[in-house]
C-alpha positions in Angstrom: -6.0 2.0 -19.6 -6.6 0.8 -23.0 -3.6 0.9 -25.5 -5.0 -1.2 -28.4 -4.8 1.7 -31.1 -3.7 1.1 -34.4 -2.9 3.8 -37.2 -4.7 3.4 -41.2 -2.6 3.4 -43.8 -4.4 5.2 -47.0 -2.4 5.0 -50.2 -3.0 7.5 -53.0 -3.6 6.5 -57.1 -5.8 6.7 -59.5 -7.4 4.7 -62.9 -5.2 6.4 -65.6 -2.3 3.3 -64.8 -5.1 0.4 -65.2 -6.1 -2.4 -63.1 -2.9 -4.0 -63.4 -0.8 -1.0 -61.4 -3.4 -0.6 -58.8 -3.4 -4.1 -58.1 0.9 -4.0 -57.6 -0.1 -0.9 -55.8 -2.6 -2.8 -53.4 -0.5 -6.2 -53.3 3.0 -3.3 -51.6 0.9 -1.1 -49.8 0.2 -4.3 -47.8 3.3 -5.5 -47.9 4.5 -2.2 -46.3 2.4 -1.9 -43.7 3.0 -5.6 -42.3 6.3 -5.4 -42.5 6.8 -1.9 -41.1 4.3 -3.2 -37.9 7.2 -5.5 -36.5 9.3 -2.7 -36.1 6.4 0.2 -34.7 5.0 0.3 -31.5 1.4 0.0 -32.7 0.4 -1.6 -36.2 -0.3 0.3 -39.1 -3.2 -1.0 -41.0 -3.3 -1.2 -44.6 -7.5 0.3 -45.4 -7.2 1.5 -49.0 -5.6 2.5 -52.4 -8.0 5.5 -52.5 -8.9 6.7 -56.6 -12.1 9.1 -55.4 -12.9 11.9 -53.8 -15.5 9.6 -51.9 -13.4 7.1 -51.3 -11.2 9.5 -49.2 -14.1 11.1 -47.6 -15.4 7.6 -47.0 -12.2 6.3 -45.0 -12.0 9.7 -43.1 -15.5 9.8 -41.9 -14.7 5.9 -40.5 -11.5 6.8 -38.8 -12.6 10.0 -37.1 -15.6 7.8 -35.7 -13.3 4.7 -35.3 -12.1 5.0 -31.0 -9.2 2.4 -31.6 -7.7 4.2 -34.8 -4.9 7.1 -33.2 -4.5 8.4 -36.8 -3.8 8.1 -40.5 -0.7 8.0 -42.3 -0.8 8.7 -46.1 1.3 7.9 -49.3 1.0 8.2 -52.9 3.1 5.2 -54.5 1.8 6.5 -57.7 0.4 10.2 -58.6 -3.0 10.8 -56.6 -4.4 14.2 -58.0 -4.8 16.1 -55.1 -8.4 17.7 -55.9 -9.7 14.5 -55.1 -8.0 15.0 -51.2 -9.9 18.3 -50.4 -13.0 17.0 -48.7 -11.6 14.1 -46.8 -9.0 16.2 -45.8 -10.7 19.1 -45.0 -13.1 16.7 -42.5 -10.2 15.2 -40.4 -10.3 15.0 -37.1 -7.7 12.2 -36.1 -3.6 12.7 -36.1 -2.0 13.0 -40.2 1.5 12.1 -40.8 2.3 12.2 -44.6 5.0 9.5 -45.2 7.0 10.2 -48.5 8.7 7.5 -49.2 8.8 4.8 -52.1 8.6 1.1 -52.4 12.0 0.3 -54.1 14.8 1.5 -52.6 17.4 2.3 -55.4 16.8 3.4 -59.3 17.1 -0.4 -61.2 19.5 0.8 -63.8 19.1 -2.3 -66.2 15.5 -2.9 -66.1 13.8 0.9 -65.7 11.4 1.8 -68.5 8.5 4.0 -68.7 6.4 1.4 -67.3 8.4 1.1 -64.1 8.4 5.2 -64.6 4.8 5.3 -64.1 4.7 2.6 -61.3 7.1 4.2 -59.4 5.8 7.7 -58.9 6.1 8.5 -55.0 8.6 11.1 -56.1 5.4 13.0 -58.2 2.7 11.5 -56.1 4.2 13.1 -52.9 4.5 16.3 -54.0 0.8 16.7 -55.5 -0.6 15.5 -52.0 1.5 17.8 -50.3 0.7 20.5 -51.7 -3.0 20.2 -51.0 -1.8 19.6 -47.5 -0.4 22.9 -47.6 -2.7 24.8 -49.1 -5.8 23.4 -46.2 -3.0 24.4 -43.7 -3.4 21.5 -42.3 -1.6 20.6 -38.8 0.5 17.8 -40.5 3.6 15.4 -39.9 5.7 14.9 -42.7 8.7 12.2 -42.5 10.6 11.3 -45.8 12.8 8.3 -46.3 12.7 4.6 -47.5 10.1 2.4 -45.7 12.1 -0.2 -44.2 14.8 2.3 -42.9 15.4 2.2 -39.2 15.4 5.9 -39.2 11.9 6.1 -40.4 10.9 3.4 -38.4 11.9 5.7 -35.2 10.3 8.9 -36.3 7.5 7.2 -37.4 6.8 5.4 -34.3 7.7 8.4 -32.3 4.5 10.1 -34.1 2.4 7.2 -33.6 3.0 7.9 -29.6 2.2 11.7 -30.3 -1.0 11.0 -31.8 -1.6 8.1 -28.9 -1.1 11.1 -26.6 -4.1 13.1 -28.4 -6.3 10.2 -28.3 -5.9 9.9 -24.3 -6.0 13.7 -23.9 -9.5 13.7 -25.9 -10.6 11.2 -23.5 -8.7 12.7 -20.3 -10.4 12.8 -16.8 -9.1 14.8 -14.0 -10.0 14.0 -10.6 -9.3 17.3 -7.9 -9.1 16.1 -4.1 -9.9 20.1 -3.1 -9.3 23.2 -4.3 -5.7 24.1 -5.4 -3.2 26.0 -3.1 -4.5 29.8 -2.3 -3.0 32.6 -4.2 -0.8 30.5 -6.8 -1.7 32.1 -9.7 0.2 29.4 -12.6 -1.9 26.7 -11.0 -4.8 28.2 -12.4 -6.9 28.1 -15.1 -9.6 28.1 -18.2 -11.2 24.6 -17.6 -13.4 25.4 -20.5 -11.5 25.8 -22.6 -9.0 23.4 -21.8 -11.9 20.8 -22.0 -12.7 22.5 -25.7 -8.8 22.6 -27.0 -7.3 19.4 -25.3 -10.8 17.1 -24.2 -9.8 17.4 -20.3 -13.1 16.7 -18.1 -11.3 18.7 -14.8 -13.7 18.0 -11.7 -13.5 18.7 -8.0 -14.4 16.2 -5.4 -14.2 16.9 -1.6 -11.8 15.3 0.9 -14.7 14.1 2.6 -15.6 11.9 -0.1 -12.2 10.8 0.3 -12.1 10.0 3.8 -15.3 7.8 3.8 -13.7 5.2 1.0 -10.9 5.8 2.9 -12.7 4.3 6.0 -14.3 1.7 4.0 -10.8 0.1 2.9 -9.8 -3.2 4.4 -7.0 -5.0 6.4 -6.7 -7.7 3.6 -6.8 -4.5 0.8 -4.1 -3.0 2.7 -1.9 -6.0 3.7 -2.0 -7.1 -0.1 -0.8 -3.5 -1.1 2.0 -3.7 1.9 3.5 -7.1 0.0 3.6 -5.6 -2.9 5.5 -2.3 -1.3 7.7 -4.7 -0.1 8.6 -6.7 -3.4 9.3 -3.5 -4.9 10.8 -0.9 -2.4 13.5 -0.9 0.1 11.2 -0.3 3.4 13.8 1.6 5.7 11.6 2.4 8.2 10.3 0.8 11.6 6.6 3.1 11.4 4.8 0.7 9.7 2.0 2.4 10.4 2.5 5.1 8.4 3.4 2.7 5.5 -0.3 1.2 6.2 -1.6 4.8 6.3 -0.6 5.3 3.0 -2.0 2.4 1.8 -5.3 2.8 2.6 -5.1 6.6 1.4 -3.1 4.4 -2.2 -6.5 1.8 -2.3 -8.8 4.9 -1.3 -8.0 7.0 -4.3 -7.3 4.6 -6.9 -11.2 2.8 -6.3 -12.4 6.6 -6.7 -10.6 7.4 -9.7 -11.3 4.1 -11.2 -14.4 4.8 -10.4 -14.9 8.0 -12.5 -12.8 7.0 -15.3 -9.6 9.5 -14.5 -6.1 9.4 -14.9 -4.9 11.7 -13.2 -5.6 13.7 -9.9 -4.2 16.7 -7.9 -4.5 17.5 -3.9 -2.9 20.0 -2.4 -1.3 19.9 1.4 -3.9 22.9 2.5 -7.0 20.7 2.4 -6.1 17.1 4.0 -9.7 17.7 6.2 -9.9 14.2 8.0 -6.7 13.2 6.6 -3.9 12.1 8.9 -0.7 12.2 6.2 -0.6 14.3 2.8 -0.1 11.5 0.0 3.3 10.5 -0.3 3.8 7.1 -1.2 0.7 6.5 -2.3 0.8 9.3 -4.7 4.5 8.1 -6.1 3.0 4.3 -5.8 0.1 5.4 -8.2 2.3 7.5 -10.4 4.4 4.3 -11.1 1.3 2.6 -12.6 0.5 5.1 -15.3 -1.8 7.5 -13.2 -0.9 11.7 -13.7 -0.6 13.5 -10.5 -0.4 17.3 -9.6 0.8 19.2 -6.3 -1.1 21.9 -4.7 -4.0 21.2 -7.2 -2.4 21.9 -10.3 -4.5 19.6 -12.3 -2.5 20.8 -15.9 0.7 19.1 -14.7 -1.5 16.4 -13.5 -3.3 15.7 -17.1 0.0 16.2 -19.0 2.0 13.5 -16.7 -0.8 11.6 -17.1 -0.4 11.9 -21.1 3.7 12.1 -21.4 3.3 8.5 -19.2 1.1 6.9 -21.9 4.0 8.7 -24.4 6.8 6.7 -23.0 7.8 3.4 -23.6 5.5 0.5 -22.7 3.3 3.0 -22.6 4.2 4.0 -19.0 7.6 5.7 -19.3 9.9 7.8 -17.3 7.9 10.5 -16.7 7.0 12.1 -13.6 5.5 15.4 -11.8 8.5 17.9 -10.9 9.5 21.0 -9.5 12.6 23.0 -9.7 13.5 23.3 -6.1 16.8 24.7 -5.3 19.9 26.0 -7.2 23.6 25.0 -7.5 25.4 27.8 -8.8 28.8 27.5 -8.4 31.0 28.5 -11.4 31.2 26.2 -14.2 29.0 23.7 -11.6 25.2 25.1 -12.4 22.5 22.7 -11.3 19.1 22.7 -10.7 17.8 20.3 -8.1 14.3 19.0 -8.7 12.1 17.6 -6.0 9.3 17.8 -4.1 7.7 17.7 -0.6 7.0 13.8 -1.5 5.6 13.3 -4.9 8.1 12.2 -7.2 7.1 8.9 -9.4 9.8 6.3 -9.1 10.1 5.6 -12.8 12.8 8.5 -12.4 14.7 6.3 -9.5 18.6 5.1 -10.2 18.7 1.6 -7.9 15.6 0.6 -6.1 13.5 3.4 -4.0 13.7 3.3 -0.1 10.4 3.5 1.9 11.2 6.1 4.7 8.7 8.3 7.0 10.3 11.5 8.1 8.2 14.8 9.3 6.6 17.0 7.1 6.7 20.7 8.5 4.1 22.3 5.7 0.3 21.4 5.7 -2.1 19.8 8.2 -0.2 16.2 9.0 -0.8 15.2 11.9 1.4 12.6 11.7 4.6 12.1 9.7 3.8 10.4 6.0 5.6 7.8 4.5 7.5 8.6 1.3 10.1 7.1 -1.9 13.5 8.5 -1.3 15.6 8.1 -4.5 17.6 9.8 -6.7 17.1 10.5 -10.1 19.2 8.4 -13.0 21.4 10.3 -15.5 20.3 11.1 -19.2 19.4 13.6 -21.8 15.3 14.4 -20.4 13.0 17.4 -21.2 11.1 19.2 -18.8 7.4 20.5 -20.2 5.0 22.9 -18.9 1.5 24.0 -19.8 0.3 27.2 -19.5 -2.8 29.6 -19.3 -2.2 32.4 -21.0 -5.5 34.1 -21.2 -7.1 32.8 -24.5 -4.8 29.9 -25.5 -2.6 27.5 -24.4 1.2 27.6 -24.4 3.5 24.3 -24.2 7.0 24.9 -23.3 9.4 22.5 -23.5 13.3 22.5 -22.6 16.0 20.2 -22.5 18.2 19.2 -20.3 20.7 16.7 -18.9 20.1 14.9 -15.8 23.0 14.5 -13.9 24.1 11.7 -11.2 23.6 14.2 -8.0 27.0 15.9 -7.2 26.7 15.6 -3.6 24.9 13.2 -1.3 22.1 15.6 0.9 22.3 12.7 3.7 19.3 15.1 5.2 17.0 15.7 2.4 14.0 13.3 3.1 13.1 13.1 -0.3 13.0 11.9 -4.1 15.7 14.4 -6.4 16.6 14.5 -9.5 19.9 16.7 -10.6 19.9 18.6 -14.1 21.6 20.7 -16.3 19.4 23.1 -18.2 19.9 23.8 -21.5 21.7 26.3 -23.0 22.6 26.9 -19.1 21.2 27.1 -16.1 21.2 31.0 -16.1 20.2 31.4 -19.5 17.9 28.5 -19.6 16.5 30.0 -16.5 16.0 33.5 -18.2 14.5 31.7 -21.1 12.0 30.1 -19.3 10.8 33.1 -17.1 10.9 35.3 -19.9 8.3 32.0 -21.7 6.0 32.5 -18.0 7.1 28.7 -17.5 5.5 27.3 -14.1 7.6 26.3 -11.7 5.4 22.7 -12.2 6.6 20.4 -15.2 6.6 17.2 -16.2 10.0 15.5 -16.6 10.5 12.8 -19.1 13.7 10.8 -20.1 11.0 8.6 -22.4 9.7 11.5 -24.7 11.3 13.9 -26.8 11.0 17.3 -27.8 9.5 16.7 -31.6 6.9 14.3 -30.0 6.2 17.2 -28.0 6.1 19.3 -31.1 4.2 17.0 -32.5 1.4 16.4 -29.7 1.3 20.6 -29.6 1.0 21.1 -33.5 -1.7 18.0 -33.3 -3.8 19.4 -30.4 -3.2 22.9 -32.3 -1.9 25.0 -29.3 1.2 27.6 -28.9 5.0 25.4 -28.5 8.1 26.8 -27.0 11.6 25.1 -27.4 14.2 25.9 -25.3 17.2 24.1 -26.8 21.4 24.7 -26.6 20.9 27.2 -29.1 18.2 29.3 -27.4 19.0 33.1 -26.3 16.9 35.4 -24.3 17.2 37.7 -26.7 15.7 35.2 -29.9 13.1 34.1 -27.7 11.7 37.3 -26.7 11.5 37.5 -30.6 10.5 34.3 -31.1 7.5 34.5 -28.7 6.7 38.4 -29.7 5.6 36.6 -33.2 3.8 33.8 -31.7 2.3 36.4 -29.9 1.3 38.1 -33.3 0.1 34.9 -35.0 -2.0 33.4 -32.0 -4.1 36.7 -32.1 -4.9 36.1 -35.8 -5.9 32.6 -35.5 
């Protein structure tokens, strides 16, 4: 996957200071943007102290056909007249955050003028440019604060991770193993215009295509895939076989999705023609390295684990494909427990995941599959869900707390994570229905809400939040407006 994005930094002026003030504009703007890089998760590139309309328009039409540029971040150190913004603006097609902000940090009591007064105009400049902002409706981030702050540095980098996530959506590939599982209707789906609004390329290829690479993979592949299972899982299983099995399924589907270019891929356990075991570890195994998966062909959760992954840190984060499962509902003790038959990525994992094989009493195994058993770590996390509603796209996101499971399950065969849902599991749980949630999501203790915000109002589709604060009742107001606005757009 390739992660060398950077993000252009285009400062706003104009000639009415003289070349004396656009050169000290020049000479920070530099400064700013090489020392704000060491603390940023990609760099931000100084390109220009823009005075034109074309020089605007120039720098936008080279970052919207620029692939390594994620986005551009604007700021006026002096006052940029905002006419001059209109058609650049208006021709953007990569990620905008507006940073307001100034070079010095306090008013110099002793030594401010008028000169320093006309320098110094962030305050003015801001304002203008966001006003023409505004007025193009354009989808925008705006973060205010001092440049070298470490608050702004967070926010700010947080973006620049939102707008990575557009980039990779734009370029997304989505490789189906079969159809998805019969008469789920949230699995389905507009490919069309998901492929319009969000750049997914979603594409079916039979098991049977499978199967052959499959029987094509070697001893040597799979015994150099079984050391490194052993480096980094606890194998608590005598079936080696199985573990091998999986391997060769592991080897099998990453040359074909390498292959094609996709980063993410769904099967479902209703179509395993040929197959001996449904993908367990080598689904979780392939999730660890950055690749989006989805069960019982849900290729949306698929794509968006794929993208929440290249969110998180190191690009790769903790995020993973999830279900909700089961409830705890004791009073004052309200759980959900997430899980799944096998597929859980073991970025979620608290200790070092055990390699076990147990059987598998849904789909066509004919053997029993080998699987990570873990449970999930403890931490504030969001849970995220996209979802077809006939004509556009709805995100919903909601946090939660994941917990340090209350009670063993010395018989449950497979990866869980524990949570409390926020406001509460009953009210959460009424919010999210009353949303249409799936019963899919992607789980991330790596990406927060705003980015998700940020990555819905970038990719210009519906967002849901579903915080401590949320009631059935405000959200069946909240989303009767959306319902109103969407229809207008």
């Amino acid at each position: 996957m390739n992660m060398n994005y950077n993000f252009w930094f285009v400062v706003g002026s104009q000639f009415l200071y003289g070349p004396e003030v656009l050169e000290t504009v020049e000479e920070r703007a530099k400064e700013m943007a090489q020392e704000m890089s060491k603390f940023l998760p990609f760099p931000l590139v100084y390109k220009v102290t823009a005075k034109t309309n074309k020089e605007i328009t120039d720098i936008v039409k080279e970052a919207n056909y620029d692939d390594t540029c994620a986005g551009i971040i604007t700021w006026c150190h002096t006052f940029s007249p905002s006419k001059m913004w209109i058609n650049g603006l208006a021709s953007l097609s990569k990620p905008y955050c507006h940073l307001a902000t100034q070079y010095n940090k306090e008013i110099p009591n002793d030594e401010i003028d008028m000169d320093f007064m006309n320098l110094n105009q962030a305050a003015h400049g801001d304002r203008e440019h966001g006003f023409i902002a505004a007025r193009l409706r354009m989808p925008r981030k705006v973060i205010a604060g001092y440049w070298q702050s470490e608050k702004v540095h967070k926010r700010l980098g947080d973006w620049m991770k939102a707008a990575v996530g557009v980039a990779v959506s734009k370029s997304m590939k989505v490789m189906r193993f079969g159809d998805n599982m019969r008469e789920v209707a949230v699995t389905e789906g507009d490919k069309v215009e998901v492929q319009t609004k969000l750049g997914w390329q979603v594409n079916t290829w039979a098991v049977g295509d499978l199967v052959k690479v499959m029987n094509e993979v070697t001893d040597a592949e799979i015994d150099a895939l079984m050391a490194v299972y052993t480096d980094k899982y606890d194998i608590a299983t005598e079936n080696t076989d199985a573990i091998r099995y999986q391997a060769r399924e592991e080897i099998a589907m990453k040359k074909m999705l390498d292959a094609e270019g996709c980063m993410a891929f769904s099967n479902t356990f209703q179509d395993l023609y040929g197959m001996e075991q449904l993908p367990g570890l080598a689904s979780q195994h392939l999730m660890a390295q950055g690749y989006g998966y989805g069960g019982e062909g849900d290729w949306k959760v698929a794509a968006m684990t794929a993208i929440l992954k290249v969110m998180g840190e190191n690009g790769n984060g903790a995020s993973a494909f999830m279900e909700d499962y089961t409830y705890h509902l004791a009073e004052g003790q309200e759980y959900s427990l997430g899980a799944h038959m096998l597929e859980v990525c073991p970025s979620l994992a608290e200790g070092k995941p055990r390699i076990e094989t147990h059987h598998l009493g849904i789909g066509m195994n004919e053997k029993d599959p080998a699987r990570l058993v873990f449970e999930g770590k403890a931490g504030e996390a969001i849970v995220v869900s996209l979802i077809d509603m006939g004509g556009r796209l709805r995100l919903i996101c909601q946090d939660i707390e994941c917990v340090k499971p209350i009670m063993p399950m010395p018989n449950l065969p497979v990866a869980r994570v524990m949570w409390k849902a926020m406001p509460d599991l009953t009210t959460g749980v009424e919010c999210w229905i009353t949303a249409g949630g799936a019963h899919h999501t992607v789980l991330s203790y790596d990406v927060s809400a705003e980015q998700m915000r940020d990555w819905a109002r970038m990719m210009d589709i519906e967002f849901v939040h579903i915080t401590k604060d949320s009631t059935p009742e405000k959200l069946e107001e909240e989303l009767f407006l959306k319902d109103l606005a969407w229809k207008l757009k």
